[in-house]
C-alpha positions in Angstrom: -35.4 -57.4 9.6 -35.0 -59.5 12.3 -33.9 -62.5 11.1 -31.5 -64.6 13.4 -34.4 -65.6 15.9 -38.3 -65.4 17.1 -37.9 -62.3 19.6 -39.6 -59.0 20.5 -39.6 -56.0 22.1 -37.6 -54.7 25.0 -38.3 -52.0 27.9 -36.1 -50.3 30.0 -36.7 -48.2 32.4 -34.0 -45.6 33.6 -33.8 -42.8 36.4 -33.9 -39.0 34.4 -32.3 -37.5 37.5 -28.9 -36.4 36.2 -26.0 -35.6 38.4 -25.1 -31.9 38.2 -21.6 -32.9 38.9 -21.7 -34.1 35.8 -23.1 -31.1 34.1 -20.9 -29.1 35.9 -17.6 -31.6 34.5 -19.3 -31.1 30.6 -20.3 -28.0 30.8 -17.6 -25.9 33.3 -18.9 -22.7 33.3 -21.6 -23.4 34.7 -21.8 -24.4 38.2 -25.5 -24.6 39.1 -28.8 -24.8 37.2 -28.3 -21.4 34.9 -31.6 -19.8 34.4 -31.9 -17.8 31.0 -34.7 -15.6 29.5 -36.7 -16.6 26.8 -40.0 -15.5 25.6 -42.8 -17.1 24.5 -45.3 -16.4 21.9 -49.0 -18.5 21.8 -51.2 -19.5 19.8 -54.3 -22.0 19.8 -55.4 -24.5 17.2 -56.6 -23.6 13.4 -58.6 -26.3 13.2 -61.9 -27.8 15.0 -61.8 -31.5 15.6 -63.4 -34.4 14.0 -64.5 -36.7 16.4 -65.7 -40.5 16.1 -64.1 -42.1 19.2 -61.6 -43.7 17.1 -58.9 -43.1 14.2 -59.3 -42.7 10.9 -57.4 -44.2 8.0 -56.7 -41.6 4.9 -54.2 -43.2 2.4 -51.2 -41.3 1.2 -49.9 -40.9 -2.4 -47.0 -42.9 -1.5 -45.6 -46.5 -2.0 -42.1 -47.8 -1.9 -41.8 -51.7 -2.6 -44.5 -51.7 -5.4 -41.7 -51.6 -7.8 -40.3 -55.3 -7.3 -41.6 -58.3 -8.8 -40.7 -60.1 -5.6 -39.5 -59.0 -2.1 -37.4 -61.0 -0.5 -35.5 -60.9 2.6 -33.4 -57.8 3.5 -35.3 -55.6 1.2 -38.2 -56.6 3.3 -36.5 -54.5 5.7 -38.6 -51.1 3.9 -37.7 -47.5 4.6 -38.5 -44.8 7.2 -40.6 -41.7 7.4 -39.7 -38.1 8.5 -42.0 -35.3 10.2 -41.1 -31.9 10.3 -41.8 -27.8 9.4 -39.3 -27.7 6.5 -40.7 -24.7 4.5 -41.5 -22.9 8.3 -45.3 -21.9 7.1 -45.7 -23.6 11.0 -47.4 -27.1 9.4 -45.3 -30.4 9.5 -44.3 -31.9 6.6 -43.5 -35.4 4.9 -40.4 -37.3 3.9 -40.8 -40.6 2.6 -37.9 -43.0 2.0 -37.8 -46.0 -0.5 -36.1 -48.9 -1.1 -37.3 -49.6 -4.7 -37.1 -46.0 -6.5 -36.9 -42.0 -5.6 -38.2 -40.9 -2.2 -40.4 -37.7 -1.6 -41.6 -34.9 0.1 -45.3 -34.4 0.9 -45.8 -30.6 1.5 -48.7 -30.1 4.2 -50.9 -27.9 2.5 -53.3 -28.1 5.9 -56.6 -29.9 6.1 -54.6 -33.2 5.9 -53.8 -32.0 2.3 -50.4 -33.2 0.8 -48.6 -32.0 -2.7 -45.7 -34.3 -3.8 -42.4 -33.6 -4.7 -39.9 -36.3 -5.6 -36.8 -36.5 -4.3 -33.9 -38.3 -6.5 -32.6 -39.4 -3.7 -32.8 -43.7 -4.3 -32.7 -47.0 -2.8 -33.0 -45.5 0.9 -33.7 -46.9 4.3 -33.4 -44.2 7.1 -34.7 -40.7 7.0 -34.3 -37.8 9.5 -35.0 -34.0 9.1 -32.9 -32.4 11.1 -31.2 -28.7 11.0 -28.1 -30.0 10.4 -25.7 -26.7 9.7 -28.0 -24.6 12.5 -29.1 -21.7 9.7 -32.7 -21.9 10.9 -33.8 -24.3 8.1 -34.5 -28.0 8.4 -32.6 -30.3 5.9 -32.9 -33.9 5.3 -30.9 -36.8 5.8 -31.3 -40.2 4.1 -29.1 -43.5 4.5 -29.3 -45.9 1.3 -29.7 -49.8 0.5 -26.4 -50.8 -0.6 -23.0 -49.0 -0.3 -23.5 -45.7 -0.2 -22.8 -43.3 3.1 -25.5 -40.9 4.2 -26.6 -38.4 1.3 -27.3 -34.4 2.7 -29.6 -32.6 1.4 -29.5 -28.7 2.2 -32.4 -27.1 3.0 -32.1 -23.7 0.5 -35.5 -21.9 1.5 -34.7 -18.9 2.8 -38.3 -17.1 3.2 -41.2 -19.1 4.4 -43.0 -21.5 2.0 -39.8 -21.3 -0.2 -39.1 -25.0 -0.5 -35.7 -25.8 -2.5 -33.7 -28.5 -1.8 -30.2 -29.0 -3.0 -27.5 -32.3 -2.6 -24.2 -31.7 -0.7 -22.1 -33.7 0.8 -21.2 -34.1 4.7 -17.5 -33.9 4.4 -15.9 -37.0 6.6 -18.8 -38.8 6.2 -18.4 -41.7 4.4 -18.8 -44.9 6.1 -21.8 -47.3 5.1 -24.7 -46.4 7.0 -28.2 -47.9 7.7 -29.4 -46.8 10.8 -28.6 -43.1 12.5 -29.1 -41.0 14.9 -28.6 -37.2 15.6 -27.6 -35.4 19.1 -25.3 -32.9 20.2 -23.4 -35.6 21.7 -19.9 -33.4 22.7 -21.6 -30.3 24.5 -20.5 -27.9 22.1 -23.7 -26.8 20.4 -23.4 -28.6 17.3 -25.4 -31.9 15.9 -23.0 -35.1 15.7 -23.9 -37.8 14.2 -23.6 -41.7 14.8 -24.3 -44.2 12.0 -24.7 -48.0 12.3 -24.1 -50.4 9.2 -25.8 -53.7 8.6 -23.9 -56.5 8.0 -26.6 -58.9 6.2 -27.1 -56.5 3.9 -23.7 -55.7 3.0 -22.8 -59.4 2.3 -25.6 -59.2 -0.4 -23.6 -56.5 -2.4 -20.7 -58.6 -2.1 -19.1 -57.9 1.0 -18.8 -61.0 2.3 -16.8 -60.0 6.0 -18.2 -56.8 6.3 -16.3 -56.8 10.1 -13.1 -56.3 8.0 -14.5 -53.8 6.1 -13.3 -50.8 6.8 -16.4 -48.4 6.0 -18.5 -50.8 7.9 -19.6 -50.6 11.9 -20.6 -48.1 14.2 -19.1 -44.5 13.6 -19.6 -41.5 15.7 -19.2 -38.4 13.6 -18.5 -35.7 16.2 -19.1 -32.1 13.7 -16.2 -29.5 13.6 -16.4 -26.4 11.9 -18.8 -27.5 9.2 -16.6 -30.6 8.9 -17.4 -34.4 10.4 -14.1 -36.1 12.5 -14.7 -39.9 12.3 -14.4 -42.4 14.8 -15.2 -46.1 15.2 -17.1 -47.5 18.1 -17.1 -51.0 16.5 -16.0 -52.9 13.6 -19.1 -55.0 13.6 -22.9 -54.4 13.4 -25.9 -55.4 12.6 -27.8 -52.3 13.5 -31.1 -51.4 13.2 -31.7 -48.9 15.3 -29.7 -45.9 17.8 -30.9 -44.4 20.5 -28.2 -41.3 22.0 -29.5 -40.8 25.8 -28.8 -40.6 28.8 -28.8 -44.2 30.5 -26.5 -44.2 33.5 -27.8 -41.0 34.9 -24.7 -39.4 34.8 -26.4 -36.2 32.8 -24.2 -37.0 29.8 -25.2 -39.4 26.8 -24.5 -42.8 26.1 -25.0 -44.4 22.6 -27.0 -47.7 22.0 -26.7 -49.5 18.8 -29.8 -52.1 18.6 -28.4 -55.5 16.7 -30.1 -57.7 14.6 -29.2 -61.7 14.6 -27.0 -62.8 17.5 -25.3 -59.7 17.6 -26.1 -58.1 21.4 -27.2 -55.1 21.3 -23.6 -52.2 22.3 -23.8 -49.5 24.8 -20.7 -46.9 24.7 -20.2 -44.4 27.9 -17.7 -41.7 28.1 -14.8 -42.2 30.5 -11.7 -39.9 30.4 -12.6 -38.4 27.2 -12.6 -42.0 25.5 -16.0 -44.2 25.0 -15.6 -47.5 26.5 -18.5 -50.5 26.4 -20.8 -50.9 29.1 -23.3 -53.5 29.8 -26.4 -51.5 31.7 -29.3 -54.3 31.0 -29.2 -57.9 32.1 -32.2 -58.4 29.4 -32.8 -57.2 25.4 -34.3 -58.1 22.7 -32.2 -61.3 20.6 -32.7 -59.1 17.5 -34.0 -55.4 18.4 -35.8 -53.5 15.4 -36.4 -50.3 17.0 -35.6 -48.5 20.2 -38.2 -46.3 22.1 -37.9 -44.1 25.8 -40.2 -42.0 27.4 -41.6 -41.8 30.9 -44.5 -44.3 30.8 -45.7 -43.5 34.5 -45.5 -40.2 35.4 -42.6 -41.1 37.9 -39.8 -39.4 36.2 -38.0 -42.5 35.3 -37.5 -43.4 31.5 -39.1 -46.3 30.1 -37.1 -47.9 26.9 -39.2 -50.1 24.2 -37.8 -52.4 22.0 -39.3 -54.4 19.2 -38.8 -57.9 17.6 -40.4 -60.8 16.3 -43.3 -62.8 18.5 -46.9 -63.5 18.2 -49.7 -61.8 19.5 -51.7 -64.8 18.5 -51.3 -67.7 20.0 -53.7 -70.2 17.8 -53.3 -73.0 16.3 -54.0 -71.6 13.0 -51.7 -69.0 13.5 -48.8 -70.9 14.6 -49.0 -72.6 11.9 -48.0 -69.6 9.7 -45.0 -69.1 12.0 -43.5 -72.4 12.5 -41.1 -73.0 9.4 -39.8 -69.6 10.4 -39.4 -70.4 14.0 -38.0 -73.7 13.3 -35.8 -72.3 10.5 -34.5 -69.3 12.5 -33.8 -71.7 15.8 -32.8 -70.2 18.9 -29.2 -70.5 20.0 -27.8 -69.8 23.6 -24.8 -69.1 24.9 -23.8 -69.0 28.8 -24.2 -65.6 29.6 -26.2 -64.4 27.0 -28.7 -61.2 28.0 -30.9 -61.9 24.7 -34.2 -63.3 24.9 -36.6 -64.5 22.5 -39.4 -61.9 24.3 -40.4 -58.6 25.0 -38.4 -57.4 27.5 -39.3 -54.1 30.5 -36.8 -53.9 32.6 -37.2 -51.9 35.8 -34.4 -51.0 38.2 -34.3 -53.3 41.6 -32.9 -52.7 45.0 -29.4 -54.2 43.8 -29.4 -51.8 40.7 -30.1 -54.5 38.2 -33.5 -54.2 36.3 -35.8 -56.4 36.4 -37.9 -58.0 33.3 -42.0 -57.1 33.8 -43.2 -57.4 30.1 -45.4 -59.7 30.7 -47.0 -57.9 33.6 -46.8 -55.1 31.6 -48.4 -56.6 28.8 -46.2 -55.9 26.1 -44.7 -59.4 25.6 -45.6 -60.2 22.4 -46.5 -57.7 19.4 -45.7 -59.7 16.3 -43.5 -59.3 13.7 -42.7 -55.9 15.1 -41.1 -52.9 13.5 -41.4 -49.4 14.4 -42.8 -48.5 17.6 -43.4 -45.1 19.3 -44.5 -44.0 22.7 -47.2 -40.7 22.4 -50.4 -39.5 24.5 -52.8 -40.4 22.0 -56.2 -40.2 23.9 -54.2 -37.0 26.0 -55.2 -38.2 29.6 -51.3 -37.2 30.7 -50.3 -40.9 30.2 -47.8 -41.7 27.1 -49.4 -45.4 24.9 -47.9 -47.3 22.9 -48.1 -47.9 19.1 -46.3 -50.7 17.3 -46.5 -51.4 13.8 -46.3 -55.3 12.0 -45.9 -57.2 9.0 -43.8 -59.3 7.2 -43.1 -59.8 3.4 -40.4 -62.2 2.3 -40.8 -64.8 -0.5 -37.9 -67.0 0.9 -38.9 -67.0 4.2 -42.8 -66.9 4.0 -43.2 -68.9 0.7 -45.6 -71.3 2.5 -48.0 -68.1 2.7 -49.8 -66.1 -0.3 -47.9 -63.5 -1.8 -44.8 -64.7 0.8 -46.6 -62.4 3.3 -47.4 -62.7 6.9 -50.3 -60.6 7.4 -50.6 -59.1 10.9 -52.4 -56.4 12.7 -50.4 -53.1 14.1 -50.8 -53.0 17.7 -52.1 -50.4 19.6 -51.8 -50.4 23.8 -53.6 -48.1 25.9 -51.5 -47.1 29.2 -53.7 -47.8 32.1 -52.5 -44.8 33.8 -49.6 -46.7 35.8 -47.3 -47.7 33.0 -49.2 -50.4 32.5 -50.7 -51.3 28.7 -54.3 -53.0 27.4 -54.6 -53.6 24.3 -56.6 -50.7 21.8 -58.4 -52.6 19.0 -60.8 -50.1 19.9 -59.0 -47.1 18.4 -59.3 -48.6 14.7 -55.3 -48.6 15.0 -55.4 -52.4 13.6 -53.9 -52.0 9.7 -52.6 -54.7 7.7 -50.2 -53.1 5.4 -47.2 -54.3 6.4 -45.5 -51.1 8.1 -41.9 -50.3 8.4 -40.8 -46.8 9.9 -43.5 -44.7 11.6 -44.0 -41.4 13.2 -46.1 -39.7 15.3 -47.4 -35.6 15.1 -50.4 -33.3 15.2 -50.5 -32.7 11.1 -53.7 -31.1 11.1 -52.8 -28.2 13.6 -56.3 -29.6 16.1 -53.6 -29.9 19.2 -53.6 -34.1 19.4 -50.9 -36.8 17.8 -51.7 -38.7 14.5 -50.0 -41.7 13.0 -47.9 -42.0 9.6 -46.7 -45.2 8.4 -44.9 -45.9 5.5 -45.8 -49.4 4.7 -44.4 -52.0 2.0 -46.2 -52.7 -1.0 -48.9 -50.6 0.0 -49.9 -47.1 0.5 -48.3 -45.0 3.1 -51.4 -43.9 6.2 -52.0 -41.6 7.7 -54.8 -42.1 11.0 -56.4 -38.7 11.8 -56.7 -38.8 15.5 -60.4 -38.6 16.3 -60.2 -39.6 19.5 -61.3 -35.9 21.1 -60.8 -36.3 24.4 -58.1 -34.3 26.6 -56.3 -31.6 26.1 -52.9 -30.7 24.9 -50.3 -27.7 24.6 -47.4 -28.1 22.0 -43.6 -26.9 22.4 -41.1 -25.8 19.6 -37.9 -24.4 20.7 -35.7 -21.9 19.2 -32.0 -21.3 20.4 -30.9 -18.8 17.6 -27.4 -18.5 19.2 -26.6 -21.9 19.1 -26.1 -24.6 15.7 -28.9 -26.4 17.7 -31.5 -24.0 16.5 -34.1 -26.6 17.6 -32.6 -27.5 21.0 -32.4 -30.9 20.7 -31.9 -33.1 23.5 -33.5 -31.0 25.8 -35.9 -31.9 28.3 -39.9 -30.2 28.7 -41.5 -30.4 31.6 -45.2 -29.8 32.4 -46.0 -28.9 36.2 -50.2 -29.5 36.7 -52.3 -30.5 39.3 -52.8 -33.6 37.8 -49.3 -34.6 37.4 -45.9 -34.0 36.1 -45.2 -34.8 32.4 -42.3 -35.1 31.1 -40.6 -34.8 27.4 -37.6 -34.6 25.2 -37.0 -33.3 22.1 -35.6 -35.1 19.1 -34.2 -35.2 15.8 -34.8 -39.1 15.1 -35.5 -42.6 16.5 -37.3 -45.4 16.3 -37.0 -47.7 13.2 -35.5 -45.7 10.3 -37.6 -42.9 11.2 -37.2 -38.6 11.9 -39.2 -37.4 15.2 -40.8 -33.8 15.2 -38.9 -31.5 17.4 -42.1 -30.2 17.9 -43.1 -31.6 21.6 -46.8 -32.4 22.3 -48.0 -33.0 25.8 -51.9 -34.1 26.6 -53.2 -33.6 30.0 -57.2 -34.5 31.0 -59.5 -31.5 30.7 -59.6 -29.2 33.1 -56.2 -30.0 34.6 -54.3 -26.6 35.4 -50.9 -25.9 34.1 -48.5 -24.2 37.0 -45.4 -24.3 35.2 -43.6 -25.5 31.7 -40.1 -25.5 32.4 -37.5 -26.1 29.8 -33.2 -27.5 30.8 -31.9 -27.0 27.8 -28.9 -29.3 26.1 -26.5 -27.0 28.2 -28.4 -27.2 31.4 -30.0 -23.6 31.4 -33.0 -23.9 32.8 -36.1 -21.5 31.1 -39.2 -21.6 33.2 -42.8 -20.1 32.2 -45.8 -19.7 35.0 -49.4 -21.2 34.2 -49.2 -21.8 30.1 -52.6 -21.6 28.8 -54.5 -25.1 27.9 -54.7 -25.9 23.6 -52.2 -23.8 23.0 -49.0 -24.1 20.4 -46.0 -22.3 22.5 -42.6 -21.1 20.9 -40.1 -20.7 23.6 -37.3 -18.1 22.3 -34.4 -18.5 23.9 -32.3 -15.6 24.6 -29.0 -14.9 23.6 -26.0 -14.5 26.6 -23.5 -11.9 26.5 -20.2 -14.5 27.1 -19.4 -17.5 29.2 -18.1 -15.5 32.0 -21.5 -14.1 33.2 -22.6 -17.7 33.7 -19.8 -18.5 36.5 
């Protein structure tokens, strides 16, 4: 929870054209853009659409937060949600985290059908599935309220539709950890790991410097052999979010650690085989929830979304509700400081600084803003914006029934040149007091629906009604490689219409798992030339004309050694 001060989100926007020199200095053996083979195997959609023009709200059988007789601040924090195939019967399943009792699994049984399975896995924040020792089955990740590091647990399936789960541990691993984020961050085909702890939180549990703690702060876990080598990027954090991409265009990742409070936000770059600090944006957010990226206009440039605290309504009666808050939290400068009580887009200028266009934009003010995700929800080749709100906290909101500021999730339409309208059209407006968040097709009809797991209320899911588009879907399989999924690789579409661009993930967001599963929308009719695939290693896979409505998986081949690829 942002607490310090009354901010908001941030956007960035960053070039995605990477420097082969740099591929070439990660990755020696290979010297150019290495094409590999890969097949592909199609199918379309099982099921027919619903349409009404609009989204529709199903409830889940899920709360976290019900449990407490009051919610104050830090635990008003929540948890984070998951999506991923983790029984591989091809639908996407559920993970739910919880800060109050057990988490869960909801097992897609299709039709927007769920079956529960709890999870004694307790007092959690983040959650990611992710394929974590690269045997083809999807395990799950949680980090945990109070001082506990990251608990694993093994994904023991085996067969399709087997679904076991089992608790390990992730040896090295054992720093405090709320926030996380998964990559293959060293090149050599493995997931790593970096972890972010939160220092409010730990003074609560009796820490009362958690910067001389030694188990607190950033940690990049870099995996060897099964095994996790630790090493600290920073003694202090407030984190609440990490985003591992590339930001200087260098075609190698950086690592952002979002800060609550006065904290600023921390970049790290590699130099020399050592991660040094960096300072890429003149503007973020004073206390940055969650971090979002994609390419918001078509151009090929990256667009990075932060969220924070300010209201989308600006009435009297309104700023009423926020004023003790405001006045209480105060806003305190210092010469210098990049942090601004705003949303914040950055675009690059002529003297390679970016330059702030939220307001232009019109993402300026969201609320009291948690998780937020970029995804083509109406599929007319342009990537909106969703952004979820809410705010329970008995010493901070006692003014207010139930201690709760009740506010509407926001939903912004991209006009089609990276700029957003507002959506209340969509039916996207809830008032349950969301935390983490996650967008997927769950019902197998080819577009995006929303899951939020809210706070004292019942986790949602909107069924995407909107009908209108079309879509393919990627998932990638790299059998050869401990990134079975290929994660951090970048999809590109080729069309008449326009070139889209994607990336697959593991995690992001606030607290949240992404689907590697990659969903592109397009306007009907457009024709597909090309879907090209770089993969983490910079083999490229390329496939002519993929068929509209389709769900492609994109095998790639095994190479004989590293000395064919010079």
């Amino acid at each position: 929870m942002a607490l310090a001060r009354f901010v908001t989100p941030l956007i960035v926007v960053v070039c995605l054209c990477s420097a082969q020199a740099e591929h070439d200095r990660r990755f020696p053996a290979v010297f150019a853009p290495m094409r590999v083979e890969a097949n592909t195997v199609e199918t379309s959609w099982k099921a027919p659409p619903a349409c009404s023009d609009a989204f529709v709200a199903h409830r889940l059988d899920f709360i976290h937060g019900a449990r407490l007789r009051e919610i104050s601040t830090y635990i008003s924090n929540g948890a984070g949600v998951a999506v991923n195939d983790l029984d591989n019967d091809g639908d996407l399943d559920l993970v739910f985290a919880s800060v109050d009792g057990q988490s869960a699994i909801l097992w897609n049984e299709g039709g927007l059908r769920f079956t529960q399975e709890t999870l004694d896995a307790r007092f959690t924040r983040g959650v990611a599935t992710v394929d974590v020792d690269g045997d083809g089955w999807t395990d799950i990740v949680f980090t945990h309220r109070g001082l506990e590091p990251p608990s694993f647990w093994r994904n023991l399936g085996g067969e399709i539709g087997v679904r076991r789960f089992e608790r390990h541990a992730l040896p090295g691993v054992d720093h405090y950890a709320y926030a996380m984020a998964w990559s293959d961050i060293d090149g050599d085909g493995a997931l790593d790991l970096v972890t972010g702890s939160y220092g409010a939180e730990l003074k609560q549990h009796g820490i009362l410097r958690p910067e001389s703690e030694p188990k607190a702060g950033v940690v990049l876990y870099l995996q060897k052999k099964g095994a996790w080598e630790a090493h600290r990027l920073d003694e202090r954090a407030e984190t609440l979010s990490i985003a591992i991409l590339d930001l200087t265009g260098d075609g190698r990742p950086e690592i952002w650690a979002a800060n609550d409070f006065a904290l600023e936000d921390k970049v790290w770059t590699q130099r020399d085989e050592q991660w040094v600090e960096i300072h890429p944006f003149n503007r973020t957010s004073h206390s940055t929830m969650a971090i979002e990226w994609g390419d918001i206009d078509n151009s090929g440039r990256l667009a990075l979304f932060t969220t924070d605290m300010n209201p989308y309504d600006t009435s009297p009666r309104n700023l009423a509700r926020w004023l003790p808050v405001i006045n209480q939290l105060g806003e305190y400068r210092v010469r210098g400081d990049v942090q601004i009580m705003a949303n914040v887009l950055l675009l690059p200028g002529t003297d390679g600084r970016w330059n702030n266009q939220a307001v232009a934009r019109g993402v300026d003010a969201s609320g009291w803003s948690w998780a937020a995700k970029y995804g083509d929800l109406d599929q007319d080749g342009y990537l909106d914006l969703y952004v979820v709100n809410g705010m329970i906290a008995a010493d901070l909101f006692g003014h207010l029934p139930n201690g709760e500021l009740v506010e509407e999730n926001q939903a912004y339409r991209n006009r089609g040149d990276g700029r957003f309208a507002a959506a209340p059209q969509w039916g996207l407006n809830a008032t349950a007091s969301g935390r983490g968040m996650v967008m997927a097709d769950l019902d197998d009809d080819g577009d995006l629906d929303i899951v939020v797991n809210n706070l004292r209320s019942f986790a949602q899911i909107f069924e995407n009604q909107l009908c209108t588009g079309e879509s393919i879907q990627v998932d990638l399989i790299w059998r050869h490689s401990l990134n079975r999924r290929g994660v951090g690789a970048q999809i590109t579409l080729y069309t008449d219409r326009g070139t889209y661009r994607r990336d697959v993930r593991a995690s992001g967001g606030y607290l949240s798992g992404d689907p590697v599963r990659v969903h592109i929308g397009f306007p009907a009719g457009t024709q597909l030339h090309a879907l090209e695939v770089r993969w983490p290693d910079g083999a490229i896979s390329t496939f002519k004309e993929p068929t509209p409505n389709r769900h492609i998986h994109i095998n790639r081949q095994p190479t004989t050694s590293q000395d064919e690829l010079k």
